[in-house]
N, C-alpha and C positions, 0 to 999 in steps of 0.2 A: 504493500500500500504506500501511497506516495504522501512523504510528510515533508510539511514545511519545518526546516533546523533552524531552530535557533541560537542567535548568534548575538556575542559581546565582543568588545575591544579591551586589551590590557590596554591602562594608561599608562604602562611605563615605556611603553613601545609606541603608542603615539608620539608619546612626547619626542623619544630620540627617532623618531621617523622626520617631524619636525623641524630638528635640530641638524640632522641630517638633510635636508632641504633647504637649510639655512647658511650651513656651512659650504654646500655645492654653488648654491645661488650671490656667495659672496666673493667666491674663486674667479667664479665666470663673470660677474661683477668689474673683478680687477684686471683680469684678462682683457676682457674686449674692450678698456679705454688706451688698451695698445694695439688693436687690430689695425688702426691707421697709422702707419709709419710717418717721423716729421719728413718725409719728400713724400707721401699723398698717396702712396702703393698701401695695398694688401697684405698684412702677414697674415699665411697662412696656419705657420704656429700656431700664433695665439687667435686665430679662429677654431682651430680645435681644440684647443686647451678650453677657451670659452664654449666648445659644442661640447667637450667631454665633463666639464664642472658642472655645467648647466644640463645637462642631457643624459647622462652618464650617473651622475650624483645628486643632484639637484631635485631630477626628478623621478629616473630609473629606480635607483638604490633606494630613496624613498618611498616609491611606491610597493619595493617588493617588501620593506621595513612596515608600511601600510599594513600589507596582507599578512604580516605577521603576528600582526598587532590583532586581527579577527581572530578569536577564540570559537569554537562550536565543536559539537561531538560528532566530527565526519574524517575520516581519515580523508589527506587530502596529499594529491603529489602534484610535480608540474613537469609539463615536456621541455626538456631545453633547447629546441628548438623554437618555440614559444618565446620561451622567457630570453636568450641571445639574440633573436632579432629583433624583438621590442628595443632589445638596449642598443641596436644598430640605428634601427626608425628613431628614438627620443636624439640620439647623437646629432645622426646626421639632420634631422630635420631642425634641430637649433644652427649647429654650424650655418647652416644654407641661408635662416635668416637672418643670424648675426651680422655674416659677410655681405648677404646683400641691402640692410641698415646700415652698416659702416661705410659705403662708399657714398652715402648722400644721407648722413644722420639729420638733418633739419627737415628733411622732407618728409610731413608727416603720413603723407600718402604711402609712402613707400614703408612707415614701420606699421603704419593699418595695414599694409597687405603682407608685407612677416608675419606680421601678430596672426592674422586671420592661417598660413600657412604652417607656423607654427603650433596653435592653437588644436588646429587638427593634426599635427602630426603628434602633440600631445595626448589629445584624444585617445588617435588609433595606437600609440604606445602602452596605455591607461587597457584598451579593451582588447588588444591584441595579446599583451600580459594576462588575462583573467582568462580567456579561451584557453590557455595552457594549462588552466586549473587540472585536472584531473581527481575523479570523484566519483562515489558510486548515486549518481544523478545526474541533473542538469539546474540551469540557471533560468528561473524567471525574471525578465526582465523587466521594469518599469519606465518606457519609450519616454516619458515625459521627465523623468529625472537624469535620463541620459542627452535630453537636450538639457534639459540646464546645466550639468555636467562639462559640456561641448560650449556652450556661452560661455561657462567661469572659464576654462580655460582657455578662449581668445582674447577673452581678454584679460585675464592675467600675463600672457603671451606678448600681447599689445603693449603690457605695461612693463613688464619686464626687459623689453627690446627700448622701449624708451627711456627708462634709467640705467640701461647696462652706458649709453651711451652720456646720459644728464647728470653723474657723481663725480663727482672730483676728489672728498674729502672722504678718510676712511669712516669717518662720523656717519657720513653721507650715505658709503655703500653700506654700511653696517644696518644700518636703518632702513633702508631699500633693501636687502638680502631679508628683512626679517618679514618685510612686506611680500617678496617674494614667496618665502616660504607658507607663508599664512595663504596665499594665491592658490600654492602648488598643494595645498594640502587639502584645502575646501575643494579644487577639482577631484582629488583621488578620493575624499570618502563622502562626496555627493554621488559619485558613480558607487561608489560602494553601496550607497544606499538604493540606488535602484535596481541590485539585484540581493534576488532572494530566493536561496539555497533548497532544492526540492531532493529530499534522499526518496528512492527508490530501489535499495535494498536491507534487507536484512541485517546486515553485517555490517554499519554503518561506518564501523571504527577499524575497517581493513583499509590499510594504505593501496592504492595502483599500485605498480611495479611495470618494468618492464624495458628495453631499452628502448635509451632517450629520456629518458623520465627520474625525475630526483625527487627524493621524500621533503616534505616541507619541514620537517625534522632538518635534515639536511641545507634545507634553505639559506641558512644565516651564515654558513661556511661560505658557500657559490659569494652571496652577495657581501660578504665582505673582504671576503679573496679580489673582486673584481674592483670593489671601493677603493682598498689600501692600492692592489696595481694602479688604478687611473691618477689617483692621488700623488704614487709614486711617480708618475711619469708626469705629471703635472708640475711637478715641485723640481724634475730634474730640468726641466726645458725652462723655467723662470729664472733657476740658477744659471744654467749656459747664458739666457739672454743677457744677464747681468751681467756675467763677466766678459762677454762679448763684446759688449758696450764697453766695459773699463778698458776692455784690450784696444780699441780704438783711437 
């Protein structure tokens, strides 16, 4: 018989869900006020440095910190194919508006059309992640909370492409990273709230298996193996740039 699971959130993993969306969104932050070099070019660098803080951690690594955060008595796994292209889609679809905001930042037309491009590539990162769930059921969805969903996240998208570019002072990003984060998180558990967990076996607290597929046990390994690498390579490429510049 098919029952609707009921389902809470640890607050302690909201919170470093959070935290972690504030820390990514401050990186990318400081990042992309170097995406325009002083002679008027592109770095590509720190366009991915700003698609991997932003994309990568910001909102990936938050999100799958999210779903960790949902507690319920369903055994639950996730296909890593799922869960590794989401964090390909959230990357690259930042990088793409970053860079193409940073060659005419005053133009507000052109970070309304990021944001809106963005926005959705948020989205489908947010619902392309939850498809990997793996469960013994399926997901009822609520169409109406998945647009609202898809609004917050344009425009938080909108807005975040416009302060990545409007901070100057770390006071500034610091403050904007937190507004960020508060953005990126009312997107991920407004969509949380529109779907609603339907078991239809028996045996509710048997995990999937299979290859390709990771125990959500397992979970907080993947996603912070992935965290510490971007971070680490994040931190190694802001060092070269510095002392790049000193060698100069």
């Amino acid at each position: 018989m098919n029952a609707l699971v009921t389902t809470s959130y640890d607050p302690f993993d909201v919170l470093l869900s959070f935290v972690i969306s504030i820390v990514g969104s401050f990186i990318a932050l400081t990042a992309a006020r170097k995406i325009v070099t002083p002679n008027g070019s592109i770095s590509m660098s720190n366009v991915v440095a700003a698609g991997l803080s932003l994309g990568g951690i910001g909102v990936w690594s938050m999100h799958f910190m999210g779903m960790l955060a949902l507690k319920m008595d369903l055994g639950v796994s996730y296909s890593l194919m799922e869960t590794l292209l989401s964090l390909v889609a959230a990357v690259v679809a930042t990088s793409l508006a970053l860079a193409f905001v940073a060659r005419r930042p005053q133009k507000l037309q052109r970070i309304a059309a990021a944001g809106l491009v963005l926005g959705l590539g948020v989205t489908f990162m947010h619902y392309f992640g939850m498809a990997g769930m793996r469960f013994g059921g399926y997901i009822q969805w609520s169409y109406t909370l998945i647009a609202a969903s898809m609004v917050i996240a344009i425009v938080a998208a909108t807005a975040a492409l416009w302060l990545a570019f409007n901070t100057r002072t770390v006071v500034a990003r610091s403050v904007a990273a937190v507004i960020m984060g508060l953005a990126v998180c009312a997107m991920h558990y407004t969509g949380m709230m529109a779907a609603d967990f339907i078991c239809t076996t028996d045996n509710r607290l048997a995990v999937p298996t299979g290859t390709g597929v990771i125990s959500s046990m397992d979970l907080p390994t993947l996603v912070t193996m992935l965290s510490l690498s971007i971070a680490l390579v994040l931190s190694l490429d802001q060092i070269m740039q510095r002392v790049l510049a000193k060698a100069r």
